[in-house]
N, C-alpha and C positions, 0 to 999 in steps of 0.2 A: 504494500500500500504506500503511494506516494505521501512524503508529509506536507503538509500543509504550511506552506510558507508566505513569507508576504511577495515572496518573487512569484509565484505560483499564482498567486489569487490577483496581482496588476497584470500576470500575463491572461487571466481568464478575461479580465474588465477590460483590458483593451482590445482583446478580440471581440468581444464583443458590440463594442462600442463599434472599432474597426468595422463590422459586417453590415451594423444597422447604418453606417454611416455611404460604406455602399451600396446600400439601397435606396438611400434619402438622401437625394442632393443636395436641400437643404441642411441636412445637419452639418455634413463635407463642409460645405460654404462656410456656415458661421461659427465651424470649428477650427477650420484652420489659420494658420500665423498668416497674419497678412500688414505690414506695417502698416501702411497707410489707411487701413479699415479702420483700424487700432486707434491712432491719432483723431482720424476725422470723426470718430463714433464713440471713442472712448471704452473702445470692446478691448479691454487688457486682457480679459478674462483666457483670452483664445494662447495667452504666453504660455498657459497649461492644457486648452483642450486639442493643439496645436499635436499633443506628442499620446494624442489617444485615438488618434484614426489617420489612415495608411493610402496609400495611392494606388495598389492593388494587393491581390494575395499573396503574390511573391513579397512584395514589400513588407509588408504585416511577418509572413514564414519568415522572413529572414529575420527581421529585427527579433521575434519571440524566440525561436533558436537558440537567436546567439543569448539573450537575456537568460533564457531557461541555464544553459549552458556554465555561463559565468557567475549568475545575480545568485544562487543558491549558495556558490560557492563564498563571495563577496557579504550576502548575510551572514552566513554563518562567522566569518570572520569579526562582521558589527560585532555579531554578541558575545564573540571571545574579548573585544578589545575595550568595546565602550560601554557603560550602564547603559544601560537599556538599549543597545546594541540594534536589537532587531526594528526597535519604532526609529530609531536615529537611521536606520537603512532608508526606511521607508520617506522620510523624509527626505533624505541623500537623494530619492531617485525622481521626487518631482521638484525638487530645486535644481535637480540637472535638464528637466526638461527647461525650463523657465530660465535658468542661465545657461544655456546653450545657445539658447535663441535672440539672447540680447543684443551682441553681435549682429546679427543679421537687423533687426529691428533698426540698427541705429543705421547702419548700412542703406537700407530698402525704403525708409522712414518715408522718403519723399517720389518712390515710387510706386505707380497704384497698381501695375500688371507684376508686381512681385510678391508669391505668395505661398509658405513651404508646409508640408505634413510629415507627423509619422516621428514616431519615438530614436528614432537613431542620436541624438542628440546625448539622450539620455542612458542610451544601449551603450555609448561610445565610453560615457563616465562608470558605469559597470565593470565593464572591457577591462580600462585601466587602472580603476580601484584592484580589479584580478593582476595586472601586473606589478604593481607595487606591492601587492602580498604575495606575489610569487612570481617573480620575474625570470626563472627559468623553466616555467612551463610551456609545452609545445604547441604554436598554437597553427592552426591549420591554414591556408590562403586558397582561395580559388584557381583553378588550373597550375596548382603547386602540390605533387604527391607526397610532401612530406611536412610534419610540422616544423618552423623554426623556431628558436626563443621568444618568447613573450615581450621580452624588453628590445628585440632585432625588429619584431614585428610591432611593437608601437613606435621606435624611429622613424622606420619606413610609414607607418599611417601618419603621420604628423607631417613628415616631407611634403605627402602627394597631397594631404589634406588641405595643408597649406598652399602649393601648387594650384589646384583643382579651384580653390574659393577665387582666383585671381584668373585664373587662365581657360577654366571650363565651361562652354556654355551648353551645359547636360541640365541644367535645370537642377541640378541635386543641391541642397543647402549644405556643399562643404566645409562653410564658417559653424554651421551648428557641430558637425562632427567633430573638426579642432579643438574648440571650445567644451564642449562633453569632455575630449578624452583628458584635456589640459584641469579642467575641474575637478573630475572622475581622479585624477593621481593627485593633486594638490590639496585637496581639501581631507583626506585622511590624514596628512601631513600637520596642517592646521589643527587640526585636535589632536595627532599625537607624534609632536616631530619624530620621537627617537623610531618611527617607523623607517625614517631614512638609514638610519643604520642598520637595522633589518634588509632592508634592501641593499644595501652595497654589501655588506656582506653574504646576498648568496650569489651576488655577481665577484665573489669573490677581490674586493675591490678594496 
C-alpha cells in the first residue's frame, strides 16, 4: 500500500485540476500566469493557480513523474531535518510555484500575448532540493541510456535553462525552470546552512 504523503495527495489535486481544466477552457484561461491579466485585473491569485493545470497530458505525465519520483524523497528529508518537516515541505512547494514565476511576471508584465502553465517551476525546486541532499545520485536524461550525477545534471539544466529563457522561442517559461531549481537548492540552505557541508562533502570536496 502506497503511503500517503503530501507529495502524493498535490500530485492527485493537480491532476485533477489539470483534467477539468482541459475540458473547460474557461478555467485554463483564468488559471493561468498571465502578467498583464494580472496587473490590469489585479488577478494575482493565478501566481498559484498558474502551477495546477498543464498544456496537455504529456505535460501534466511529465511534470507528476518527475515530482512523484523526487518530492517523496525530498519530504521525507523535510521531516528528518526541520520540525514539522512534512507541513514546511508542503509549503516549500507552493512558494516554489509563486517564486518561480516572479521572474517571468516582471519580464512579461507589459506584454499581453505572454502567458505560461503547469507546475514545472515548482517540479524544478523538488529536482534540486533532491540534489542538494544527494548530489551523487543518478539521474536519468532523455535520449541518454544512462544516468549521470545529480549535481552534473543540475549544471547542465541551469546552463541550457539559462540559455533557453534568452535564446528560445518554444514558448516554454524557461525563467520559471531556472528560478525553481535556483530556489529548490537555496532555500534549504537558508534554514539550514550546514546543509552545505553535507553536500560538498559527498562530492567529496
Amino acid at each position: 500500500m502506497h503511503e500517503l504523503t503530501f507529495t502524493n495527495l498535490i500530485i492527485a489535486f493537480t491532476c485533477f485540476i489539470s483534467i477539468w481544466a482541459f475540458q473547460n477552457t474557461e478555467v485554463r484561461i483564468k488559471c493561468k500566469h498571465w502578467p498583464f491579466v494580472e496587473i490590469r485585473d489585479g488577478e494575482y491569485y493565478r501566481w498559484l493557480t498558474n502551477g495546477l493545470i498543464h498544456a496537455d497530458y504529456m505535460h501534466l505525465a511529465f511534470n507528476m513523474i518527475t515530482l512523484y519520483y523526487f518530492g517523496n524523497f525530498v519530504e521525507r528529508m523535510f521531516a528528518v531535518l526541520f520540525p514539522a518537516g512534512k507541513l514546511i515541505y508542503l509549503l516549500f512547494y507552493f512558494a516554489a510555484i509563486i517564486c518561480s514565476g516572479l521572474p517571468t511576471f516582471f519580464k512579461h508584465k507589459n506584454n499581453p500575448s505572454f502567458a505560461s502553465l503547469g507546475a514545472s517551476g515548482a517540479v524544478s525546486a523538488v529536482l534540486f532540493a533532491a540534489i542538494l541532499f544527494n548530489p551523487t545520485m543518478e539521474i536519468g536524461m532523455m535520449f541518454i541510456p544512462m544516468g549521470i550525477p545529480g549535481w552534473i545534471f543540475g549544471v547542465l539544466y541551469l546552463i541550457f535553462s539559462h540559455w533557453a529563457s534568452r535564446n528560445s522561442m518554444d514558448n516554454i517559461d524557461h525563467e520559471a525552470h531556472f528560478f525553481g531549481a535556483v530556489f529548490g537548492f537555496l532555500l534549504p540552505l537558508v534554514w539550514k546552512p550546514d546543509l552545505i557541508s553535507t553536500f560538498l562533502e559527498q562530492l567529496n570536496l
